[in-house]
Backbone bond lengths (Angstrom), bond angles and torsions (degrees), N, CA, C in turn:
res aa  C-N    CA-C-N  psi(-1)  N-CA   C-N-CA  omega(-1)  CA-C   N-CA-C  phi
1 X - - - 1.441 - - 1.530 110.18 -
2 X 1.326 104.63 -33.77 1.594 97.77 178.16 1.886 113.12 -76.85
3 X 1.340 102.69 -28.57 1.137 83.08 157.93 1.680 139.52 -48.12
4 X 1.257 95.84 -59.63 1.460 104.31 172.38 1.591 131.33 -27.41
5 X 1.734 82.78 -49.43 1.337 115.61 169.04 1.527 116.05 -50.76
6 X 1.086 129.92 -37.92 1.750 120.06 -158.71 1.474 85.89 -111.65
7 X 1.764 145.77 -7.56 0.885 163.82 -139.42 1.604 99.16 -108.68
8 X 1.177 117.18 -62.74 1.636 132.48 153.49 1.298 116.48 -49.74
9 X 1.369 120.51 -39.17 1.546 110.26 -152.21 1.840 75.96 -92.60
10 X 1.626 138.57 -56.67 1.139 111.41 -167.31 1.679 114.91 -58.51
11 X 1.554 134.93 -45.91 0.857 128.33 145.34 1.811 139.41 0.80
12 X 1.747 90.13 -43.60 1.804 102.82 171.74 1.396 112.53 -97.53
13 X 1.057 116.18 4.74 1.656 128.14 -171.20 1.702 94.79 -112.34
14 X 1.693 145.08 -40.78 0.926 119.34 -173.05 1.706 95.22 -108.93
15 X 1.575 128.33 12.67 1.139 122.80 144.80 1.477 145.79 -51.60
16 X 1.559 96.39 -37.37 1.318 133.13 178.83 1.698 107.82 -90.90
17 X 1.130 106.42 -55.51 1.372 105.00 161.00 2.084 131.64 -31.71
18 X 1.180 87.86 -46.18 1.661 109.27 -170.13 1.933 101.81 -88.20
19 X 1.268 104.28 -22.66 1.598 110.93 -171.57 1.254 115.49 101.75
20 X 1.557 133.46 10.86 1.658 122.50 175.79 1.256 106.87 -96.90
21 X 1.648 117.54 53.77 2.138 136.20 -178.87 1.986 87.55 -41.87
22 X 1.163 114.04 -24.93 2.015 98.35 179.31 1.601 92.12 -72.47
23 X 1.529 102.55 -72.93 1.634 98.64 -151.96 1.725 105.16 -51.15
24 X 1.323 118.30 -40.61 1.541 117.32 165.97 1.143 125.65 -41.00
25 X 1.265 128.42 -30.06 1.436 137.21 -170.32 1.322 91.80 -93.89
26 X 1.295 145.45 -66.04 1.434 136.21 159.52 1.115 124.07 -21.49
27 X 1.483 120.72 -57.00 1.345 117.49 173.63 1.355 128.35 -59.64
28 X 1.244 100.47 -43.20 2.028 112.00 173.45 1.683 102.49 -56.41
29 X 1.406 133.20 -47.13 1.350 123.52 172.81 0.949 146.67 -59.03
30 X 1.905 101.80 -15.15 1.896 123.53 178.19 1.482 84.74 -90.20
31 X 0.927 113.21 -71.59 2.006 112.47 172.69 1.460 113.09 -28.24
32 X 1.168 127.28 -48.65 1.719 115.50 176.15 1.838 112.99 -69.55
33 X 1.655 98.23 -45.60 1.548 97.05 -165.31 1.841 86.00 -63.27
34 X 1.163 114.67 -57.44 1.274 99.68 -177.34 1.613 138.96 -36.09
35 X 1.185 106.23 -26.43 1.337 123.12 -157.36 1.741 92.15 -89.56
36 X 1.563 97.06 -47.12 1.545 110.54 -178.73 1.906 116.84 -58.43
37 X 0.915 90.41 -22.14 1.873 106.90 172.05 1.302 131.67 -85.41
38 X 1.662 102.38 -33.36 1.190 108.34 176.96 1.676 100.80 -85.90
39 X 1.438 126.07 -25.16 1.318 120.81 177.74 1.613 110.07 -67.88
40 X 1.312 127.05 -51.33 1.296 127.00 164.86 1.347 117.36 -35.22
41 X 1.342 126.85 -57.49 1.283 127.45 -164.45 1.422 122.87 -73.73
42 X 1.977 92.36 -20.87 1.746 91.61 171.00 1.383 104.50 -108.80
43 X 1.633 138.75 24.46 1.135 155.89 154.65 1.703 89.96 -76.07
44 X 0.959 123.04 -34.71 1.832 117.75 -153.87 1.594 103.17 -88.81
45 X 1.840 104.84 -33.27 1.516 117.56 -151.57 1.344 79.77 -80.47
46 X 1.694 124.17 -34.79 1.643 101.12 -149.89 2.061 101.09 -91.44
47 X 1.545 106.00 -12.48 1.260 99.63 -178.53 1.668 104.52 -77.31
48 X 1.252 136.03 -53.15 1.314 139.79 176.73 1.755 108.99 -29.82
49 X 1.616 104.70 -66.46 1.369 100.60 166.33 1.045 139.81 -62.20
50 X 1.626 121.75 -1.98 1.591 120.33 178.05 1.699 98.51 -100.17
51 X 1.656 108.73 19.23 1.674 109.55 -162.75 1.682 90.78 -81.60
52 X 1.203 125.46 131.77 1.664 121.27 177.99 1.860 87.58 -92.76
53 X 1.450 83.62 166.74 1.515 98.36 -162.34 1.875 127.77 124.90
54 X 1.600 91.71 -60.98 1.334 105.31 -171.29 1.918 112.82 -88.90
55 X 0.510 146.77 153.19 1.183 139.75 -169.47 1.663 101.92 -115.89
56 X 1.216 108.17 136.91 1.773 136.21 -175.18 1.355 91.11 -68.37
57 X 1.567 101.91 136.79 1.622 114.14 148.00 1.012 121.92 -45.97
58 X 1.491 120.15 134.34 1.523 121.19 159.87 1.615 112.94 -79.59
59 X 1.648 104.79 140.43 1.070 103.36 170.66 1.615 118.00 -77.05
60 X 1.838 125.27 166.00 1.343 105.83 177.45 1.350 94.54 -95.32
């Protein structure tokens, strides 16, 4: 997802660059919500795992 993420945002950088300031402005907003999702979700991964109780995978 973070790919995606820096994928859009360069995308809004040579949008803007070239003169399409709409499609750029579009692009910078899939790039934020995106960015904003992928931060949640690894906000979520790291609270679940600091949950005591469950016991951690062993590595092999």
């Amino acid at each position: 997802m973070l790919y995606w993420t820096l994928c859009f945002a360069a995308f809004a950088v040579l949008a803007g660059a070239l003169g399409f300031f709409a499609l750029a402005g579009i692009a910078a907003a899939m790039a934020k919500v995106l960015f904003l999702v992928f931060a949640a979700l690894l906000l979520i991964s790291f609270l679940i795992q600091a949950l005591p109780g469950r016991p951690r995978p062993r590595q092999p």
